[in-house]
C-alpha positions in Angstrom: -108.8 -93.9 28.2 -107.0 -91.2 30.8 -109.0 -90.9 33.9 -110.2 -87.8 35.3 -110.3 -87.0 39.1 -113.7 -85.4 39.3 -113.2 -84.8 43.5 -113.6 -82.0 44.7 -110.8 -79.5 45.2 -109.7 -78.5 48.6 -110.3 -74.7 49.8 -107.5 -72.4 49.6 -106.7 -71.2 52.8 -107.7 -67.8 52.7 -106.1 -64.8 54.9 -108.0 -64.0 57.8 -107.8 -60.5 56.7 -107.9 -60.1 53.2 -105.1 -58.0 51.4 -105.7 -54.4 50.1 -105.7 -54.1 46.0 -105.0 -51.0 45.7 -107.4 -47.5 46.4 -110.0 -46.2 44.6 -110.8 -42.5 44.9 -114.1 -41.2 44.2 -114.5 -37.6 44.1 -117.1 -35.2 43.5 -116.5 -31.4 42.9 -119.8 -28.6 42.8 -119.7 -25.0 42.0 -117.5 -25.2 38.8 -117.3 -22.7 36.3 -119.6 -24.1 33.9 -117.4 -23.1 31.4 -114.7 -25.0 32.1 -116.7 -27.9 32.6 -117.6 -27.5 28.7 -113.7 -27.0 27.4 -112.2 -30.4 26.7 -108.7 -28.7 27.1 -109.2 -27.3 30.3 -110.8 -30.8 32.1 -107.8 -33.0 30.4 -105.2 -30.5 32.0 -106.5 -31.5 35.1 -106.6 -35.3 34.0 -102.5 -35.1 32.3 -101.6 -33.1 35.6 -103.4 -36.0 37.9 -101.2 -38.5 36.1 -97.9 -36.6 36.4 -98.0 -35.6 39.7 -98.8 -39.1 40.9 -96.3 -40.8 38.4 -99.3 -42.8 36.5 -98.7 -44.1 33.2 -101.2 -44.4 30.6 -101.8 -47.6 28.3 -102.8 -46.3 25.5 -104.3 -42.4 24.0 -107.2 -41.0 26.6 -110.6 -41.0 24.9 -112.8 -38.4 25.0 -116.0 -37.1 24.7 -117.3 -33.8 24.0 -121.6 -33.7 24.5 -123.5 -31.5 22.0 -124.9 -28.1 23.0 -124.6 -27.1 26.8 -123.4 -30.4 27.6 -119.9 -31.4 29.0 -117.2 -33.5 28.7 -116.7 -37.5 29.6 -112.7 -38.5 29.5 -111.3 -42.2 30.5 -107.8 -43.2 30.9 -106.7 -46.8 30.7 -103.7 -46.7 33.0 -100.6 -49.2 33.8 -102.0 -48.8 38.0 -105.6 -49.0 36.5 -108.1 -46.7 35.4 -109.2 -42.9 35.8 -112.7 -41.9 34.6 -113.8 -37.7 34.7 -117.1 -36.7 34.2 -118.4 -33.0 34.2 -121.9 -31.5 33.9 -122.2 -27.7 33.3 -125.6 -28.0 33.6 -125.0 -28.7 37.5 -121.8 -27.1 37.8 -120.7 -30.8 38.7 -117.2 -32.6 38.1 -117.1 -36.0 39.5 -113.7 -38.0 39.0 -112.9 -41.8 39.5 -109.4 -42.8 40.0 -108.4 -46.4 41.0 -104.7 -47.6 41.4 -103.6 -50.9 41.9 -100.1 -49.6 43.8 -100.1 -47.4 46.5 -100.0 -43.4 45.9 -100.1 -40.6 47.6 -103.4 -38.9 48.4 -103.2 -35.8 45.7 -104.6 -32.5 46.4 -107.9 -33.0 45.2 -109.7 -29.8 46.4 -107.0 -27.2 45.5 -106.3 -29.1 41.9 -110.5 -28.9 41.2 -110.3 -25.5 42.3 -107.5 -24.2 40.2 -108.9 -26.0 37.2 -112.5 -25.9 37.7 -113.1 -23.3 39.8 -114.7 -25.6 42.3 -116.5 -24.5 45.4 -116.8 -27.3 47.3 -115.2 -30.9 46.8 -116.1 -34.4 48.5 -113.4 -36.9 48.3 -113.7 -40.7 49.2 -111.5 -43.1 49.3 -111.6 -46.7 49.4 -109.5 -49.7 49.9 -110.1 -52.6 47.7 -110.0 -55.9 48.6 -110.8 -55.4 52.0 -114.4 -55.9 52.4 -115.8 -58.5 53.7 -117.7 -61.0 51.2 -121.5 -61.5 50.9 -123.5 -63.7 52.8 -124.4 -66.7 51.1 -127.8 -65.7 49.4 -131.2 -66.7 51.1 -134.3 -68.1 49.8 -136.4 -65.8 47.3 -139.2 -64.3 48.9 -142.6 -66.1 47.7 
């Protein structure tokens, strides 16, 4: 019978700093055209331009949905670098975009793009670097 080392494996000796993943973008965009918010050919523009201009290759077809009535349009991109993920709300006037790349990229013009396409007003971009957080602390007791 083969015998199995049931001991423990050692740690990996991790980095004191741990490495960056890539960038995640998170972007939010008010005052949009309502209109435009609504018209699933004028949000994936902005989605097929995002890609080209930063050289990002989609996996497979975008899929899309268009929301009944005065509702708007939710798009996602599986993408070779990751994902990208739009969201629009005429109801708000609101756009908010997700767009995460495992390579490095440029930062793209997010404010005058949303503008041009959307008509936005104003436009909040974040971005952040995954990876590089620190981990949890070990979890505590439950409260009683």
């Amino acid at each position: 019978m083969p015998t199995v080392n049931s001991s423990p494996r050692p740690a990996p000796d991790l980095p004191a700093t741990p490495p960056a993943v890539g960038v995640e973008w998170v972007v939010e965009a008010w005052g949009c055209d309502p209109a435009r918010l609504r018209d699933p050919a004028t949000v994936r523009g902005l989605c097929d331009r995002l890609l080209a201009e930063l050289d990002l290759r989609a996996v497979a077809p975008p899929l899309w949905h268009l929301f009944p009535g005065p509702g708007g349009v939710t798009g996602l991109y599986l993408l070779a670098e990751s994902h990208l993920a739009c969201h629009t709300y005429p109801e708000h006037a609101l756009a908010t975009l997700n767009l995460y790349c495992c390579r490095p990229r440029r930062r793209w013009p997010w404010e005058d793009r949303l503008a041009e396409h959307l008509r936005a007003a104003e436009v909040a971009v974040r971005s952040v670097e995954r990876g590089r957080c620190e981990p949890p602390p070990p979890p505590g007791p439950l409260p009683p």
